[in-house]
C-alpha positions in Angstrom: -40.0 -21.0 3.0 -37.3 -18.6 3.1 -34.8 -17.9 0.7 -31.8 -19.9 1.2 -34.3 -23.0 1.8 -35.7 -22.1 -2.1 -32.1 -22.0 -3.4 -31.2 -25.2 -1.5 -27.8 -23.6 0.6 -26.7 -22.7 3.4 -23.8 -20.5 5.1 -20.5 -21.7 4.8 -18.5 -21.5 7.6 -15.2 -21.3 5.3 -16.4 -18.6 3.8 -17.2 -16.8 7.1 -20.9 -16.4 5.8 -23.2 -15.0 8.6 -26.2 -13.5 7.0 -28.0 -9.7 8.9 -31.5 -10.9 8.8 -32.7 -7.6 10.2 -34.0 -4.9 7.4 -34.7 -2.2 9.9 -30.7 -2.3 10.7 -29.9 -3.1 7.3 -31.1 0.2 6.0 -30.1 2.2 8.7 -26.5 0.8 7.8 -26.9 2.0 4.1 -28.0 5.2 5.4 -25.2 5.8 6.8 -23.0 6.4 3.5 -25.2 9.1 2.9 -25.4 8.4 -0.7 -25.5 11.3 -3.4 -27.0 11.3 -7.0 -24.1 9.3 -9.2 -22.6 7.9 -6.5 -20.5 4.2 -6.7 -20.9 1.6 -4.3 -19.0 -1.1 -3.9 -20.4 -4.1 -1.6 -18.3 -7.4 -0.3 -19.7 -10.0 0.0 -23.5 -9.4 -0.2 -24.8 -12.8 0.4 -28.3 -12.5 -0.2 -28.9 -8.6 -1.0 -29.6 -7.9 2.7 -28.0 -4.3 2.3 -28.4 -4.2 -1.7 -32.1 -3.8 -1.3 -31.6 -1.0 0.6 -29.4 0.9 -2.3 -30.9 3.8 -4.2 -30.2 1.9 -7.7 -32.4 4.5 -9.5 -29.8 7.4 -8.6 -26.1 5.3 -7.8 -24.6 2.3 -9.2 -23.1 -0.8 -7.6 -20.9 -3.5 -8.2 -21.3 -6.3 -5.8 -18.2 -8.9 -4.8 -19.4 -12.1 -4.2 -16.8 -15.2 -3.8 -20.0 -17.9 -3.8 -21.5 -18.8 -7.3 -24.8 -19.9 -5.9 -25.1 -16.1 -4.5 -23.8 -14.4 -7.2 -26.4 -16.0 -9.8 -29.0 -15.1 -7.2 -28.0 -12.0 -6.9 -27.6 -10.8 -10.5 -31.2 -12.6 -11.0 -32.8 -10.7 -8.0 -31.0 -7.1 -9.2 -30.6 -7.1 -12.2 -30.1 -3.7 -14.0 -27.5 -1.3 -15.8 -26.4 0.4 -12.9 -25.4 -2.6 -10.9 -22.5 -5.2 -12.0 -22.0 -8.4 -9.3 -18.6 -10.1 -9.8 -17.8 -13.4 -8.8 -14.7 -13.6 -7.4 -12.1 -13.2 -4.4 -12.4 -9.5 -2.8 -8.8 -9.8 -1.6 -8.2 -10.0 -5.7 -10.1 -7.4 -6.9 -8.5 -4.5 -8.8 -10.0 -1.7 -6.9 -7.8 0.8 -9.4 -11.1 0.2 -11.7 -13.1 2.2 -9.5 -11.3 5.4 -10.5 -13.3 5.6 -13.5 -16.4 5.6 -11.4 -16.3 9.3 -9.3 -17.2 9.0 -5.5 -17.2 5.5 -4.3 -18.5 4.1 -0.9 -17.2 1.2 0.1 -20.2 -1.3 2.5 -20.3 -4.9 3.7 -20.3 -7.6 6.8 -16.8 -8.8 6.6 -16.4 -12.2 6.8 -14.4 -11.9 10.7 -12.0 -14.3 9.7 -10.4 -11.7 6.4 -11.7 -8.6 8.0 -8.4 -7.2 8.8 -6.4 -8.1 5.3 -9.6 -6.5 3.5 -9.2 -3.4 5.1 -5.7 -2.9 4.1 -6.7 -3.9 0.8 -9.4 -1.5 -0.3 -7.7 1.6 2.3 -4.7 1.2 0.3 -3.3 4.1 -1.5 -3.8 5.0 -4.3 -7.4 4.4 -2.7 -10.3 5.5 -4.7 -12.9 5.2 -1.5 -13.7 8.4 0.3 -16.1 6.5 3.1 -16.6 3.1 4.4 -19.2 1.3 6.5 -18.3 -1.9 7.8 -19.5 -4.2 10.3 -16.5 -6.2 11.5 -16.1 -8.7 14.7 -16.7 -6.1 17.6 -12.6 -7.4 19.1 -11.3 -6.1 15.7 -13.7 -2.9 15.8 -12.1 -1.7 18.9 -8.1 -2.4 18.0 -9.8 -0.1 14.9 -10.8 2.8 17.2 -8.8 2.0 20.4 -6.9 5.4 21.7 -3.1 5.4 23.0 -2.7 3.6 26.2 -5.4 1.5 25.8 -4.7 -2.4 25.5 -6.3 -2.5 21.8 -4.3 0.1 20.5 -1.7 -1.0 18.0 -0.2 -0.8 14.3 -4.2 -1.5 12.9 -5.2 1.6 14.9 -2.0 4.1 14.0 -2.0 2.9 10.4 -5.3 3.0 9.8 -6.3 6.2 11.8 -3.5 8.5 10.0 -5.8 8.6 7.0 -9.5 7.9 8.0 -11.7 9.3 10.6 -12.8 6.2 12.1 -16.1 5.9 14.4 -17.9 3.3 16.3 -21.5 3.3 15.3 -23.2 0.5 16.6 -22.9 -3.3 18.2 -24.5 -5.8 16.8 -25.8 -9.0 19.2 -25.2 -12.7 17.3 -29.0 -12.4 17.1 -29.6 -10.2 14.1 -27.3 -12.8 11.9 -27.9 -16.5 10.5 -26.1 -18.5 11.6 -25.5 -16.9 15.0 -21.7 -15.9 15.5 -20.0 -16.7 18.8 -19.2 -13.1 19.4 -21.1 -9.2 18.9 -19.9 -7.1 16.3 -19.5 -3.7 15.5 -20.2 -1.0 12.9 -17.9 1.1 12.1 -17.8 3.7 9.9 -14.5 5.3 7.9 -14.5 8.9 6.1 -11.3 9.7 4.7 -9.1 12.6 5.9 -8.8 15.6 3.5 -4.7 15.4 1.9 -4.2 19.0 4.6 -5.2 16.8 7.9 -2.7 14.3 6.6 1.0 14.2 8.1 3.0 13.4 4.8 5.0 10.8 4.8 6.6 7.7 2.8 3.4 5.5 3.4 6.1 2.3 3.2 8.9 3.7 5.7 5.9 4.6 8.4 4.4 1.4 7.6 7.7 -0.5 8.7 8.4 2.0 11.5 5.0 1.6 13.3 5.1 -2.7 12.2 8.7 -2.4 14.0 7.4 -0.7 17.1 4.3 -3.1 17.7 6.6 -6.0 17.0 7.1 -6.2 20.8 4.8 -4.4 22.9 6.4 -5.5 26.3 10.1 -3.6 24.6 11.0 -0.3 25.0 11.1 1.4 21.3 14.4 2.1 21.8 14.9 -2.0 21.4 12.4 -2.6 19.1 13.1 0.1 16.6 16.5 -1.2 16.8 15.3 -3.5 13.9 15.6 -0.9 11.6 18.2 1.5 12.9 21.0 1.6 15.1 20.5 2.0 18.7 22.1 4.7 19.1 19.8 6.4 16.3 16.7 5.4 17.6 17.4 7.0 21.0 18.3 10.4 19.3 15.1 10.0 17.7 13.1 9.4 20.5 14.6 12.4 22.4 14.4 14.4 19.6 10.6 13.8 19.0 10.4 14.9 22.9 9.8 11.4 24.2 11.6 9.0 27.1 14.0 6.4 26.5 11.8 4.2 28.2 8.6 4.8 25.7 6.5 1.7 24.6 4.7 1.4 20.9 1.2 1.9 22.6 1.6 5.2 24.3 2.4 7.3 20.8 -0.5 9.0 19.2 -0.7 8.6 15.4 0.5 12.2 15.2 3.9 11.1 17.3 4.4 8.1 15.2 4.6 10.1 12.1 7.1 12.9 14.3 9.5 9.4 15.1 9.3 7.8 11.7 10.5 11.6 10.3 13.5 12.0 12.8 14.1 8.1 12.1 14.7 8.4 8.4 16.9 11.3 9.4 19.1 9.0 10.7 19.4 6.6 7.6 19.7 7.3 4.2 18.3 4.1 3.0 15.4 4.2 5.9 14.4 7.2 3.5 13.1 5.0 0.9 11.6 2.4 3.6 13.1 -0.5 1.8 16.1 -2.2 4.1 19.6 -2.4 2.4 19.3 -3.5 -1.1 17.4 -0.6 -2.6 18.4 -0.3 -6.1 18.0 -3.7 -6.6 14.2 -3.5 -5.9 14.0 -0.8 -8.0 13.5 -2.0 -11.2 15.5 -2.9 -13.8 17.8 0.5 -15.0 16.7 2.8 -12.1 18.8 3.3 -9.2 17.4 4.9 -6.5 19.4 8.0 -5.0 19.4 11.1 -2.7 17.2 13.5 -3.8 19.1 16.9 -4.0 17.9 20.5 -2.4 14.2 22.3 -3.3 14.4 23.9 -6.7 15.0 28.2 -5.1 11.2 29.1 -6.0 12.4 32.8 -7.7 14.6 30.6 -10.1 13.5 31.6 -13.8 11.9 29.5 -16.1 12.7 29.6 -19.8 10.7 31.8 -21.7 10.8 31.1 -25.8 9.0 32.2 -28.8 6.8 31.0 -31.1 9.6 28.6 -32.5 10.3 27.5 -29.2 14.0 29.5 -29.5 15.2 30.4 -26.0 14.5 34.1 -25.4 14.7 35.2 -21.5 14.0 33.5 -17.5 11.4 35.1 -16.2 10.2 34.2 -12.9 7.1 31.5 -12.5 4.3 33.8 -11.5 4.8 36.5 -14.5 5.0 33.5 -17.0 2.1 32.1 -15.6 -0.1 35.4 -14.9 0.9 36.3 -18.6 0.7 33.2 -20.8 3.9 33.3 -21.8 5.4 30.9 -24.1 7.9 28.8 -21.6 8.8 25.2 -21.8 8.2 21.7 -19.6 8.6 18.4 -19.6 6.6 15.2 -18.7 8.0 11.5 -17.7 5.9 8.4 -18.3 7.4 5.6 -16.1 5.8 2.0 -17.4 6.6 -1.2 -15.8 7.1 -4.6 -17.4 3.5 -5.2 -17.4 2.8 -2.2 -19.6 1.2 -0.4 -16.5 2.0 3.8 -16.4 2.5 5.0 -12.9 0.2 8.0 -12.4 0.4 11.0 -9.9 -2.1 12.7 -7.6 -0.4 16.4 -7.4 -0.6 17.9 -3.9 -3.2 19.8 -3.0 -0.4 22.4 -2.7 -0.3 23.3 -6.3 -1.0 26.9 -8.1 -2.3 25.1 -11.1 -4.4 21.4 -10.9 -4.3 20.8 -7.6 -5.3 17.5 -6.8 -5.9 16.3 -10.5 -4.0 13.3 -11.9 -0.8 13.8 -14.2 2.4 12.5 -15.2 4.6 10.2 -13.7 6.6 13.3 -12.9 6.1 16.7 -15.0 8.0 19.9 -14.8 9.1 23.9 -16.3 12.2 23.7 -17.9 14.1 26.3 -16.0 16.6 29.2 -17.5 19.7 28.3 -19.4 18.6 23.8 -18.8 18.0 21.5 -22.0 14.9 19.4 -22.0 17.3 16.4 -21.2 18.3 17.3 -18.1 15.3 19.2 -16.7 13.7 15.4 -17.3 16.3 13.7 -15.3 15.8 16.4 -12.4 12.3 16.4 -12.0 12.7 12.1 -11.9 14.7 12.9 -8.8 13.1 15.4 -7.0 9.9 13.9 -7.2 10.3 10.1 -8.0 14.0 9.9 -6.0 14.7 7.7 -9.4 17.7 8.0 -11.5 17.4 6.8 -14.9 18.4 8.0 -18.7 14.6 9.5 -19.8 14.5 8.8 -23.6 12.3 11.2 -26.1 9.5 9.6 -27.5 7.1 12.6 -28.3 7.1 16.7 -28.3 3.5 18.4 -27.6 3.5 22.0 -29.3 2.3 25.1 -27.1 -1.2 25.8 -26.7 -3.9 26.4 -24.3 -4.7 23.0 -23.5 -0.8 22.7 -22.6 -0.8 26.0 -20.2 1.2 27.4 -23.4 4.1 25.2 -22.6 6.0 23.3 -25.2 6.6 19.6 -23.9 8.7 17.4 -24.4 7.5 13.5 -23.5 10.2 11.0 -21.7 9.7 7.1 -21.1 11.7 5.6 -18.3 11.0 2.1 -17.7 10.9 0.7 -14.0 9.3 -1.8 -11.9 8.9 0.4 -8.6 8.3 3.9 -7.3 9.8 3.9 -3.9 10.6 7.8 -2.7 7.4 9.9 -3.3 8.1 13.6 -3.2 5.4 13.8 -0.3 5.3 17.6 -0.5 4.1 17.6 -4.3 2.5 14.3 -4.6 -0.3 13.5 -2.9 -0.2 9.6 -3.7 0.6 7.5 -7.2 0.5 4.4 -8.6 0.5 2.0 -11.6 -2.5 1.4 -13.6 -2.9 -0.5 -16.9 -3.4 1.4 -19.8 -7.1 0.1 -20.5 -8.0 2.0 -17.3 -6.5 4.8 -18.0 -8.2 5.1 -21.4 -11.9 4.6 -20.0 -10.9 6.9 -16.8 -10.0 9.8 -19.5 -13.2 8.8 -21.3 -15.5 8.8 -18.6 -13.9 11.8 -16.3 -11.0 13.6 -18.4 -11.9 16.4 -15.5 -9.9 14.5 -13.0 -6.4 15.1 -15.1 -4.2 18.1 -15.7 -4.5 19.1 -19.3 -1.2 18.9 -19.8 -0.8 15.2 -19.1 -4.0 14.7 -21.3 -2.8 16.2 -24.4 0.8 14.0 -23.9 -1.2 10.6 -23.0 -3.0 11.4 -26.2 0.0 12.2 -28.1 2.1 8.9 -27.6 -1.0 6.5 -26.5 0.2 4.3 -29.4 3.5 4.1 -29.2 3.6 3.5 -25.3 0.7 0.8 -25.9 2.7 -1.0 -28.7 4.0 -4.5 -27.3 3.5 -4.0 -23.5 0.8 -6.4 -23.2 -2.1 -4.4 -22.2 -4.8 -5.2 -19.5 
C-alpha cells in the first residue's frame, strides 16, 4: 500500500500537488546544493518528504513549508528532530527575513507550476538571505528563466532575475517521474547568487519598473514603451546614449544594457531616481520627504578628532585617524516604521572597515568643524535620500568595540526607504525587533561593532510601545 493510500489522500489539483516518485533523481536533486556542515535548508512544499529524505539532518537543519495539514502532520511525524521545523502555512506568506538568523541557506522544492513565478520573486527578493536555489519549475517557465536576448522567451523574468543569480538548466523532467502525471516536462534549474562585485548597482525598484515598462509591449519600439515613464524625447537620448537604435525592442538588451538604460533614464528624471512615479514624498512615510541627494562627501575632508572628553581638538584626515586609533566622533540613525520594525543595512563590499556586515540604518564620522545634529541629517541623505529632523535618544562613549568613536544615536521614524546609496549599501530592509535580537544572539559576527554596542544601548527604549513581532 503506498503511502498516500495509508494516509487516505490524494494530490490536490488546487494546490498544484504533483508528487517526484523517483529517489534516484530525488537525491541527485539534493545533491546539487552541495550542502556544508551547518547549513539551512529551506523546502516548499515537500509533500511527502520525497527530497527531505535525502537531507543530511545529522550535519544541516531544515524548515519545511507545507500549505496541506494532512502533509504537514505526516511530515513532522516521519522527521521529526531538532534540526528540522515544518510550518504549516502559505509560502507566498512566509517571513523569509527569519532565515537571517540561520547562516547559509539553500533554498529546494517542485513548485507547484501554477505560483512558480510569484515564489521566485518572493524568496529572490532583496534583502534575500538565500545564496543558492534548486528548483524544479514547469519546463515553459524554466526557459523564460534562462532564455538569452533575442530569443522568444526572453523577457522581464529573465533580465530581473538573471542581474543577480547565475541561473542554469540542469535537467528535464518527463510527466512520468511525478504522481499525478502533469500535462507538460519540467525543468531543473539551479540559482547561485552573484557575488555584490558582479552586480551592476542600481535602485532595485526604478530597474524593476524600467525593465516591467519595456516588456509591457514587446511588438513597441522602447522608445514608445519607455515612454510610460519618461518623456519621449528622454527616452530617445537614453537609448542613443546607451549606444543603441531608435528602433530597439525590450528583447534584444542583455541584462547588462538594461541596467546602462535604466542609469541614463533616471538621468533624465529626478523623480525616476527614486523609481516611484510623481507623488514621492507622500509614499514616503509620514515626516520624511524624500530629496536630491547632494555631491560625494571630498574623501581628504577631515574628520573631527577630540579627546578623552570628547572636546573638539583638530581634523585629521580618515586614514591617520583610523591607522592610529584616534579618538574622533560618529553618528548612527535608527529609522523604525509604524510597526516597530528597524531598517537595517548591508554595507558595500566597498568598505575599509566591515565590509559586508549589517549596521545602522545609516551611520557616519562626524567631520571637522560639524555638530552631531547635522552630520545625522547628512548621512540620512546621502545614503537614505531621506530628509527628516533625527532626534537624540542615546550617546555610546569611545571604546574599542566602537572603533574609538564617540556616537551619538538618532531615531527617525518612516514607513519607506526609497533611494538606497547603491555605492555604500549593498541592500537593506526592515525587520522586527524580535529578529534582530535572536540574529545578534545567534551570529553578532554578521554586524559592525558599532551598530551592536548602539542596538544594545537603546534596545529598550526603541522597543517601548512599538508593538513588537
Amino acid at each position: 500500500m503506498s503511502t498516500l493510500e495509508k494516509l487516505g489522500a490524494s494530490p490536490r489539483k488546487s494546490l498544484g500537488q504533483n508528487f517526484l516518485h523517483d529517489n534516484n533523481l530525488a537525491r541527485w536533486i539534493v545533491d546539487r546544493l552541495e550542502l556544508q556542515p551547518g547549513d539551512h535548508v529551506l523546502e516548499i512544499g515537500p509533500g511527502l518528504g520525497a527530497l527531505t529524505e535525502w537531507l543530511p539532518l545529522d550535519r544541516v537543519s531544515a524548515t519545511l513549508l507545507e500549505k496541506d495539514r494532512l502533509f504537514a502532520s505526516f511530515l513532522q511525524e516521519r522527521f521529526s528532530g531538532p534540526s528540522l521545523e515544518v510550518r504549516l502555512g502559505d509560502a507566498l506568506q512566509y517571513d523569509k527575513r527569519a532565515l537571517f538568523c540561520k547562516g547559509e541557506v539553500k533554498l529546494v522544492g517542485n513548485l507547484p507550476y501554477y505560483v512558480s513565478t510569484a515564489l521566485l520573486f518572493h524568496f529572490s527578493a532583496e534583502p534575500c538571505p538565500i545564496s543558492r536555489m534548486v528548483l524544479t519549475v514547469q519546463k515553459e517557465v524554466g526557459d523564460r528563466l534562462t532564455a538569452s536576448p533575442r530569443s522568444g522567451e526572453y523577457g522581464s523574468l529573465s533580465v530581473l532575475l538573471q542581474r543577480r543569480w547565475q541561473i542554469k538548466r540542469l535537467k528535464v523532467l518527463p510527466p512520468s517521474v511525478f504522481l499525478p502525471r502533469p500535462e507538460v516536462d519540467s525543468l531543473v534549474i539551479e540559482f547561485r547568487k552573484k557575488r555584490p562585485q558582479d552586480v551592476s548597482e542600481i535602485s532595485e525598484r526604478w530597474f524593476e519598473k524600467v525593465v516591467k515598462a519595456g516588456f509591457s509591449e514587446r511588438r513597441k519600439k522602447l522608445t514608445n514603451t519607455l515612454s510610460k515613464l519618461v518623456p519621449s524625447r528622454a527616452a530617445e537620448e537614453a537609448l542613443a546614449a546607451s549606444g543603441l537604435s531608435g528602433l530597439s525592442r525590450a528583447e534584444e538588451l542583455s541584462p547588462e544594457a538594461w541596467v546602462n538604460l535604466a542609469r541614463r533614464l533616471g538621468d533624465f528624471s529626478s523623480v525616476a531616481r527614486h523609481g516611484l512615479g510623481s507623488d514621492v514624498s507622500d509614499q514616503a512615510g509620514p515626516g520624511v520627504l524624500v530629496a536630491p541627494r547632494p555631491d560625494a562627501v571630498d574623501p581628504k575632508e577631515s574628520l573631527q578628532v577630540v579627546d578623552e572628553h570628547d572636546h573638539p581638538t583638530r581634523g585629521v584626515d580618515r586614514a591617520t585617524v583610523h591607522a592610529e586609533k584616534l579618538l574622533h566622533r560618529a553618528v548612527h540613525i535608527f529609522v523604525l516604521n509604524n510597526a516597530g520594525e528597524l531598517f537595517l543595512q548591508r554595507r558595500s563590499y566597498r568598505k575599509d572597515n566591515f565590509p559586508r556586515k549589517w549596521d545602522s540604518s545609516a551611520a557616519g564620522h562626524v567631520d571637522v568643524g560639524e555638530s552631531y545634529q547635522v552630520c545625522a541629517s547628512r548621512e540620512l541623505l546621502e545614503e537614505l535620500g531621506l530628509t527628516a529632523e533625527p532626534k537624540e535618544i542615546a550617546q555610546v562613549a569611545a571604546s574599542e568595540k566602537t572603533g574609538q568613536e564617540f556616537i551619538r544615536v538618532y531615531l527617525v521614524e518612516g514607513e519607506e526607504i526609497v533611494d538606497l546609496n547603491e555605492q555604500e549599501i549593498e541592500t537593506g530592509g526592515f525587520f522586527p525587533l524580535s529578529i534582530v535580537d535572536e540574529w545578534i544572539e545567534s551570529r553578532a559576527e554578521d554586524f559592525a561593532s558599532g551598530f551592536l554596542e548602539c542596538y544594545r544601548e537603546v534596545r529598550a527604549r526603541i522597543g517601548a510601545g512599538k508593538g513588537e513581532t
